[in-house]
N, C-alpha and C positions, 0 to 999 in steps of 0.2 A: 245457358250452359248446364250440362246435365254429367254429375258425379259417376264414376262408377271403379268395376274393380276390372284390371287388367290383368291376366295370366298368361304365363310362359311355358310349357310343357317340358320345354327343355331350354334350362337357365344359360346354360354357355350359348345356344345360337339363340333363342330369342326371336323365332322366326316365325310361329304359327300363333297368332294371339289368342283367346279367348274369350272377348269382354263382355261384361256383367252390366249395363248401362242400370241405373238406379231410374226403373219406373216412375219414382219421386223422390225429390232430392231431401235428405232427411231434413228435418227442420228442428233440428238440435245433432252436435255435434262434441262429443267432450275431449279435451286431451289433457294427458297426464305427463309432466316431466319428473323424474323421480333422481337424484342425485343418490349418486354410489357412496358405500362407506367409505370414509378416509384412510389413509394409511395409518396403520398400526404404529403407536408410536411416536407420529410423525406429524408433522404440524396441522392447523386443523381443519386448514383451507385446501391442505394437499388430497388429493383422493386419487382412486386406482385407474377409472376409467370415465368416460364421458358418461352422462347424465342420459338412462332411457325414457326415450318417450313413447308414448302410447295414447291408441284414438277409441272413443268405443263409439259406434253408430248405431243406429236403428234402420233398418232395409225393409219397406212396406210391398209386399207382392198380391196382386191383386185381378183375376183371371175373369172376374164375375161378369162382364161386358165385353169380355170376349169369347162366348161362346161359339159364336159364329168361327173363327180362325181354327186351322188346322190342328197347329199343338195344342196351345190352350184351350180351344173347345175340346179337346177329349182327354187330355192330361193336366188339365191348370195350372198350377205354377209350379208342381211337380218337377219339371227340366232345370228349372230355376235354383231351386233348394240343390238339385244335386252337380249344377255345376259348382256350385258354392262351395260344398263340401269337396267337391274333387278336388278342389285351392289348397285343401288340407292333407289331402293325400298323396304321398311318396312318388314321382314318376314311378310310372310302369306295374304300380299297384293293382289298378282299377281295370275292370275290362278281360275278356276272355285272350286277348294275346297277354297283356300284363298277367292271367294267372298262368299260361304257359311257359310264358319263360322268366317266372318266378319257380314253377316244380324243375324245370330244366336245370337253373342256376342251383339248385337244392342237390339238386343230383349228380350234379359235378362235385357240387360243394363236398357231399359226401365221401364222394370216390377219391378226391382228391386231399382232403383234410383244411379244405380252405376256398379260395376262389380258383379256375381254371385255369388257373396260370399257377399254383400252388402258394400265391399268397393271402394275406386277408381278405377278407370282404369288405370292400365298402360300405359305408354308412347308405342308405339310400337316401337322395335329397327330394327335400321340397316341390315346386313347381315356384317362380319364379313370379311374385305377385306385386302388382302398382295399385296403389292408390292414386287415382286421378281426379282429384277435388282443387279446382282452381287452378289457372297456370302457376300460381309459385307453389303448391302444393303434389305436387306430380312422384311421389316417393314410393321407392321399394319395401314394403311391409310382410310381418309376417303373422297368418291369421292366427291367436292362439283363443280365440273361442267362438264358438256357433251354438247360439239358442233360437232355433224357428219355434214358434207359437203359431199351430195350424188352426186358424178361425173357421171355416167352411172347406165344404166340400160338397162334389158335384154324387150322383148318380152312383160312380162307379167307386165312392169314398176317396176319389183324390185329393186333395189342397183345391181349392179354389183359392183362399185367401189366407196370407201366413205375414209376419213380422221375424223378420229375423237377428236380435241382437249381437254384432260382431264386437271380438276384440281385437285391435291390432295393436302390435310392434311396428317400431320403426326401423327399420335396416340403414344402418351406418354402414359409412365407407368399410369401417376395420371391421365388422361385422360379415362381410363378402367375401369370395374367393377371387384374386385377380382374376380368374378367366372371365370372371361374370362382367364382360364389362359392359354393357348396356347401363348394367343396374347399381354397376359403378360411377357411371355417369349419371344417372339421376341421382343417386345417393349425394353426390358431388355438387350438383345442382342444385339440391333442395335446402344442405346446408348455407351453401352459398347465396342464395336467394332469403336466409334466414339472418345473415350477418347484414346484407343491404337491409332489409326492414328495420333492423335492429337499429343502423347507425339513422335511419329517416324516424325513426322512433324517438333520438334524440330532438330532432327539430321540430317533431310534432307534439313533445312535451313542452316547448317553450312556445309553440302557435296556440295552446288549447289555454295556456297561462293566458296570455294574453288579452 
């Protein structure tokens, strides 16, 4: 089974994926659960919100033995790094129609003193990202760091070979928009799949005793 990262371009439909398959499955993996402060005041067990978790990986890219194929023999793993980074950027951001109807939205925005409709503007959102490591591990994340280390390069000074250190968040239920509900349902699922281990965790403290 082979890890990788899953993208949505657009989070409410959820219909165009874009996956990252991990050329090699990291061979170390961290996660962090970090407990919120408590309430103020307020007993010491009480706290505000659910406990964040977070993953941090290593992604090895590596194009050297593919010189012969299309892409990576003439770009290396160049495609690679920036879909990665697209994961991080705003729908509609990236791309010659997203810079167009970014000046367009500008220029309404202008004329109008807000969005086209004479209200706010939205926030721009994310893209719509899974982590798919294991079947009980299949969760909505959100990238909050990219460090590639470019080791080689071909001819043309592309990447041939790059490591790229991510951070991720984990996206809870309360964490989503109801419409999102794909990633409603994984979110849903992954805590769920995390209370079953938990309670087979009890039985397999008393088998390992044994």
């Amino acid at each position: 089974m082979r890890g990788m990262l899953i993208s949505f371009s657009d989070p409410n439909l959820g219909l165009v994926p874009t996956m990252v398959p991990f050329q090699y499955n990291p061979a170390e993996l961290s996660r962090t659960i970090t407990v919120t402060g408590g309430v103020q005041g307020g007993p010491a067990l009480r706290v505000q919100n659910a406990p964040v978790e977070a993953y941090t990986l290593k992604i090895e890219l590596d194009a050297v033995d593919a010189v012969d194929k299309p892409i990576s023999g003439v770009m290396g793993v160049q495609p690679m790094l920036a879909t990665i980074e697209a994961m991080m950027e705003p729908a509609g951001k990236l791309g010659v129609l997203g810079t167009i109807g970014g000046a367009l939205s500008g220029a309404v925005s202008a004329l109008t003193g807000g969005s086209d409709s004479g209200g706010p503007i939205p926030a721009p959102s994310l893209p719509l990202v899974v982590l798919a490591w294991s079947l009980s591990r299949i969760v909505p994340v959100r990238i909050t760091s990219f460090t590639a280390r470019e080791t080689g390069f071909n001819a043309a000074l592309l990447p041939v070979q790059a490591t790229v250190d991510l951070g991720l968040t984990v996206l809870r239920p309360g964490d989503l928009d109801s419409g999102l509900k794909m990633a409603g349902f994984l979110a849903e699922a992954y805590q769920a799949a995390r209370s079953v281990l938990a309670v087979a965790g009890v039985a397999q403290g008393v088998e390992l005793m044994l």
